[in-house]
Backbone bond lengths (Angstrom), bond angles and torsions (degrees), N, CA, C in turn:
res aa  C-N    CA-C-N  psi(-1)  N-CA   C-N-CA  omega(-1)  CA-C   N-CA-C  phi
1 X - - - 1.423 - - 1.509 109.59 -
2 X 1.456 113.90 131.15 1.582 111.97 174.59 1.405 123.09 -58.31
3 X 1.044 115.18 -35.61 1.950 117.95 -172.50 1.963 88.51 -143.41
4 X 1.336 114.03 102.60 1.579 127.31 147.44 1.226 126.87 -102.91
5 X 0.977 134.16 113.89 1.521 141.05 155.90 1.668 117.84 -75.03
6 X 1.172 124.43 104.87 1.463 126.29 -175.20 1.777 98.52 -90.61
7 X 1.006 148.22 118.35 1.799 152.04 132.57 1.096 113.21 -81.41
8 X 1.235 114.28 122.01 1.810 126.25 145.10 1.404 96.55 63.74
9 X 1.384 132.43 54.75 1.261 136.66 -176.47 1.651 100.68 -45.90
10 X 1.234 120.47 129.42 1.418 114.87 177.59 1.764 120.09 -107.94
11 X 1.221 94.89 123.48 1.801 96.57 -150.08 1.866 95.52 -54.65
12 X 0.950 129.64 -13.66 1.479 137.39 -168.02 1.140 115.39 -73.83
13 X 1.644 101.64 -48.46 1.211 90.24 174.26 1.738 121.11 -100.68
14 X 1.372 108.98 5.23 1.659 108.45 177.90 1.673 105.98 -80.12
15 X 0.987 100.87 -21.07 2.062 121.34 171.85 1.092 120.86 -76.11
16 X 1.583 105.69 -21.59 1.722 115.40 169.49 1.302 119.04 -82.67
17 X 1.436 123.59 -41.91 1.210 162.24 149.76 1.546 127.47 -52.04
18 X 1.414 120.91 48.27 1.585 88.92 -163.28 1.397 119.35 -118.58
19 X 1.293 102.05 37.71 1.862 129.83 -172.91 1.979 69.34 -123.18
20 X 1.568 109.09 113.57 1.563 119.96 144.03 1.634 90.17 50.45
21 X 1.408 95.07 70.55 1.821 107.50 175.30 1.883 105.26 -86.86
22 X 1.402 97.12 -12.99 1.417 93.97 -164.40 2.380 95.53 -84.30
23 X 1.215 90.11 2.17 1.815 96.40 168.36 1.416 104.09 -93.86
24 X 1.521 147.81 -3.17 0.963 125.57 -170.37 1.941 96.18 -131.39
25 X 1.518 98.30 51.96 1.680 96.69 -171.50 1.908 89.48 -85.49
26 X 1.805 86.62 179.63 1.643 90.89 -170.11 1.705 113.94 -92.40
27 X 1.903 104.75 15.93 1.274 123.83 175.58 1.363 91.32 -156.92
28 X 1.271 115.22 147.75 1.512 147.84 178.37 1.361 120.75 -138.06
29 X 1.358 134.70 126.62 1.350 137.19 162.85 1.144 132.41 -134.58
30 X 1.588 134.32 114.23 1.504 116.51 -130.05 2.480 70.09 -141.69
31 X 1.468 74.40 142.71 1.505 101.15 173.01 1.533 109.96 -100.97
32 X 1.456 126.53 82.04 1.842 103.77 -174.57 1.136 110.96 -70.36
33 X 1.806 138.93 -36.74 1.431 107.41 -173.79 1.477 104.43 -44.23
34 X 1.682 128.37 -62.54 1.339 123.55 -177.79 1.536 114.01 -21.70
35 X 1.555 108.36 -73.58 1.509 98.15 179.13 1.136 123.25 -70.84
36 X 0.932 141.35 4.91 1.048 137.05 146.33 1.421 141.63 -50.45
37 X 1.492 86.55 -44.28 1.619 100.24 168.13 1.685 124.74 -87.96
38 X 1.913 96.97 -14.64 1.569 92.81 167.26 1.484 112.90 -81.27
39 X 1.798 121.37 -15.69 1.439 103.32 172.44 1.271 114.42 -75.74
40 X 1.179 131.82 -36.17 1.570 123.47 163.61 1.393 121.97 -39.14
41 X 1.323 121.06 -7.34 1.419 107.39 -154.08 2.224 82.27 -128.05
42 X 1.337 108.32 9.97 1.618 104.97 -163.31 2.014 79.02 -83.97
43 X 2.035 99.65 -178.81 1.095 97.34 174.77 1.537 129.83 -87.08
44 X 1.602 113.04 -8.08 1.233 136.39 -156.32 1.833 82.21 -84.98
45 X 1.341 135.22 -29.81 1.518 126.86 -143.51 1.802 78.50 -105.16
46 X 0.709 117.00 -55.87 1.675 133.97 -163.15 1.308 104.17 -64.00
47 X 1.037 139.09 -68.92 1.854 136.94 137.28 1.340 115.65 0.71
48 X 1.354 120.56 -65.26 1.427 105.29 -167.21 1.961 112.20 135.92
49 X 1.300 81.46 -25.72 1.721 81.47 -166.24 1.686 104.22 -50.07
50 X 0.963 119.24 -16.35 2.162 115.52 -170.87 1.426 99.40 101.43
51 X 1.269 121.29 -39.42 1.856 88.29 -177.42 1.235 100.25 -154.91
52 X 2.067 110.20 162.70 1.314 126.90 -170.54 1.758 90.70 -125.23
53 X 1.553 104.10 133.28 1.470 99.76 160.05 1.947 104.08 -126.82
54 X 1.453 112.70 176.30 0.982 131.52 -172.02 1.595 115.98 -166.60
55 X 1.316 112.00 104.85 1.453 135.79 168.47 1.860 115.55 -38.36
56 X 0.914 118.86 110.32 1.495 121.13 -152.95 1.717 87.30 -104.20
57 X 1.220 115.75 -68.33 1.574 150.49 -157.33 1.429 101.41 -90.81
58 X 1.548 147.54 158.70 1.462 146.19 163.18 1.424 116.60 -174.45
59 X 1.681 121.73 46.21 1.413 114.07 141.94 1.325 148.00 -74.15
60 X 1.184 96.63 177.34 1.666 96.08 179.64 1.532 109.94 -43.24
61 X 1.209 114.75 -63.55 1.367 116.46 -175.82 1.195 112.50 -99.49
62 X 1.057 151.62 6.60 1.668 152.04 149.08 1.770 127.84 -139.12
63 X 1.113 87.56 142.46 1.718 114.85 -178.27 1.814 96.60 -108.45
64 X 1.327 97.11 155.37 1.382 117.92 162.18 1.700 96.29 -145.60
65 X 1.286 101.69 124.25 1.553 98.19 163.44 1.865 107.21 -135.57
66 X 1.169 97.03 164.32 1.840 103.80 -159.02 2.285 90.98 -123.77
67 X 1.606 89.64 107.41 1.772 99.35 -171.68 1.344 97.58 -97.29
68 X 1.031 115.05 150.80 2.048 117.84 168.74 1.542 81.97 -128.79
69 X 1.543 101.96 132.55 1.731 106.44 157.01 1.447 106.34 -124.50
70 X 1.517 114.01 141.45 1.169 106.68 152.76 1.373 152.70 -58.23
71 X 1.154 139.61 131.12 1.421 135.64 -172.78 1.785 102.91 -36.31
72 X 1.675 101.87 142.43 1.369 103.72 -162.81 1.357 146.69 85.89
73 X 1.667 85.67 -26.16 1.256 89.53 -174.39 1.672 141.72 -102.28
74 X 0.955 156.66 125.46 1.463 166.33 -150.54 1.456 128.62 -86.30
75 X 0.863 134.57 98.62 1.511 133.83 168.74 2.112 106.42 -82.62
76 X 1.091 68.52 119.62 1.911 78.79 -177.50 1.206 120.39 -57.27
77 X 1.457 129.95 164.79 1.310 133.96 -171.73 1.411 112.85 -76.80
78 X 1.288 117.81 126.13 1.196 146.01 -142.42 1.565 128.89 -156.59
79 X 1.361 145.35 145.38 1.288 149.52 176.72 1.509 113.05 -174.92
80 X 1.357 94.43 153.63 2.022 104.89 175.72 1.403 96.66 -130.81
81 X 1.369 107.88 179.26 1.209 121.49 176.48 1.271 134.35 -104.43
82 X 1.542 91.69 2.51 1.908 101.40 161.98 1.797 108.27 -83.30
83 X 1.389 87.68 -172.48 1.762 88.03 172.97 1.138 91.14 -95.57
84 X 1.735 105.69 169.27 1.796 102.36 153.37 2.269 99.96 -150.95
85 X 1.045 78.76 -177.33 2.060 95.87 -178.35 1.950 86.44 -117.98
86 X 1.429 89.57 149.13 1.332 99.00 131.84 1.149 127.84 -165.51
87 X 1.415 113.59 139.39 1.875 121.97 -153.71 1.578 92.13 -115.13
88 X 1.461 122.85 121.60 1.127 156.71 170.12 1.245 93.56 -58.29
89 X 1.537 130.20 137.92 1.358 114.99 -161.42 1.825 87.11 -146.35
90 X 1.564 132.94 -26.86 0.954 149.83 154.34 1.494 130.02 -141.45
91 X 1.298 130.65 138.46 1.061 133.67 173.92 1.485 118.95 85.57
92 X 1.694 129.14 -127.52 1.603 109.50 -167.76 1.378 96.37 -157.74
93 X 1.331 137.41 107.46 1.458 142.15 -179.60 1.312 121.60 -105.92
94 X 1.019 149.35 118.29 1.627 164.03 176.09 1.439 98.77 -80.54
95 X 1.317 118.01 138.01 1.377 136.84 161.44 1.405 97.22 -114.79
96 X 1.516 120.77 131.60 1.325 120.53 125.59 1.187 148.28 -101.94
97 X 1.134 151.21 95.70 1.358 152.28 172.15 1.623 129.96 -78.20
98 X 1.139 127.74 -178.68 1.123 129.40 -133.64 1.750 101.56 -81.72
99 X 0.978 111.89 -20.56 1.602 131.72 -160.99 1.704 113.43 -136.82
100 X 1.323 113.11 -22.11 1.433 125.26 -178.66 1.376 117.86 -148.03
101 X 1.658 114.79 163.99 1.278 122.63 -158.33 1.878 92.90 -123.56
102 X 0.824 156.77 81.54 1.250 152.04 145.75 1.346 146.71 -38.93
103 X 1.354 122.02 103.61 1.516 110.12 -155.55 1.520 96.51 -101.99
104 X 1.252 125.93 148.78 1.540 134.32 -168.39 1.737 106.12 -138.45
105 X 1.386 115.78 54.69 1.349 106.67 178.63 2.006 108.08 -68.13
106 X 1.344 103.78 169.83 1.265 134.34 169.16 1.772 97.11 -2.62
107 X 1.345 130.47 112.89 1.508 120.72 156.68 1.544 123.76 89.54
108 X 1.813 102.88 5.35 1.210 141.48 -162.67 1.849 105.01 -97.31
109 X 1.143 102.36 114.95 2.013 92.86 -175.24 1.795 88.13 -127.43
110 X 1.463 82.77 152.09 1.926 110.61 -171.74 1.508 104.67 -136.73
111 X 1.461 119.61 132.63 1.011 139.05 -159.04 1.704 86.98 -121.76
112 X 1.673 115.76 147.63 1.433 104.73 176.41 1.570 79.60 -169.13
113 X 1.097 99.77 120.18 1.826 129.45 153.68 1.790 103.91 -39.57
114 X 1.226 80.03 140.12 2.034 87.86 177.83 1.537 109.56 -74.58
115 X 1.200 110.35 151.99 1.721 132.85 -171.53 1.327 97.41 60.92
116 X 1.494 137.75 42.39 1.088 125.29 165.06 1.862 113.38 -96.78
117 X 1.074 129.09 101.66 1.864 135.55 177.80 1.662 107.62 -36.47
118 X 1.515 95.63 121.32 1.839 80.13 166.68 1.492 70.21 -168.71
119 X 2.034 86.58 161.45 1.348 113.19 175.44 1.456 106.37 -109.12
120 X 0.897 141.96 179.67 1.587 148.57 -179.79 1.656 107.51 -152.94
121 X 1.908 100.29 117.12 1.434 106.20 -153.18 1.573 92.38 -129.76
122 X 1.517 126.17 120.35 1.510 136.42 -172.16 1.397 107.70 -69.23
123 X 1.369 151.12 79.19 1.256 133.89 -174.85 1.708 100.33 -72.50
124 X 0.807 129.13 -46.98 2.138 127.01 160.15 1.438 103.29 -97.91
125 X 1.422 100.53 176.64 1.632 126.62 174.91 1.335 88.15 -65.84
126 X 1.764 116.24 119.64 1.593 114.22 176.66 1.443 106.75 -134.07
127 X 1.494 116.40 148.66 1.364 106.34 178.49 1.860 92.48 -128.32
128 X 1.886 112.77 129.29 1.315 103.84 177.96 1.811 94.15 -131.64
129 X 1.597 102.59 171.30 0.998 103.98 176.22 1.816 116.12 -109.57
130 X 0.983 124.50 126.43 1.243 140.24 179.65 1.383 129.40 -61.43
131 X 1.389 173.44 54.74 1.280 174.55 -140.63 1.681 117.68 -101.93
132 X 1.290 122.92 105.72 0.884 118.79 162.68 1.415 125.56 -98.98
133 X 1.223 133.57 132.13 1.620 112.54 -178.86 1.758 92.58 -140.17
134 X 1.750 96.52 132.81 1.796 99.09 -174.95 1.339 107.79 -100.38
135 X 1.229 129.99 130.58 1.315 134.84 168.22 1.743 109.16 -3.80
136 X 1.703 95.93 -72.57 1.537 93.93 -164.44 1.617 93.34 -108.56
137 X 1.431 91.74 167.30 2.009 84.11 163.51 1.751 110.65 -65.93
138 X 1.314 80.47 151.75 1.763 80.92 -174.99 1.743 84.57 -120.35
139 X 1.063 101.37 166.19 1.668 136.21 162.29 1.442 135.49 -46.93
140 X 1.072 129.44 73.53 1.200 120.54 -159.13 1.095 115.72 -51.07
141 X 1.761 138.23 123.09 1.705 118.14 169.42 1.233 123.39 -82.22
């Protein structure tokens, strides 16, 4: 992470956490242009595949992760069973779902009920941020 602030590390939850415990501190401070520019620079973005993600956030019950896709490009149809947001952070992302088409340009946030199907389709080079949050704490595997 470009700019972290760690407080009062709480041994509870670095013990809950212990895959990248330093994501589940009891303060977080995340720079996205920075990451932003380190997912551009990962091998998955540089390759070709259309997109780089990176895990920002990592509790029990919530993730934040920060995706860049390339223009064109598609993330397949997909769902979990937590809820999640996602706030368009650059560029222009299409959701489709089962019943609706959702457009999420630039500054644009989407709220979606858990087990709900959607694909996520890059109409520009877009970078959004992801949120999952699960009802209960779940289990780390």
């Amino acid at each position: 992470m470009a700019l972290q602030k760690s407080v009062s590390k709480s041994r509870k939850s670095i013990k809950s956490m212990q895959r990248l415990p330093h994501l589940a501190s009891s303060l977080l401070q995340v720079s996205l242009p920075e990451e932003v520019k380190q997912l551009r620079q990962q091998e998955s973005w540089l390759r070709g595949t259309g997109r780089s993600s990176k895990t920002l956030v990592k509790y029990p019950d919530l993730r934040v992760v920060l995706i860049s896709m390339k223009a064109n490009t598609v993330m397949k149809e997909h769902k979990t069973e937590a809820r999640i947001t996602i706030l368009t952070v650059a560029g222009h992302i299409r959701l489709h779902l089962a019943d609706a088409t959702v457009e999420l340009p630039v500054g644009s946030l989407l709220a979606l009920d858990g087990a709900v199907a959607h694909d996520v389709e890059a109409l520009k080079q877009s970078v959004f941020l992801l949120t999952i949050a699960w009802h209960k704490k779940r289990q780390e595997s």
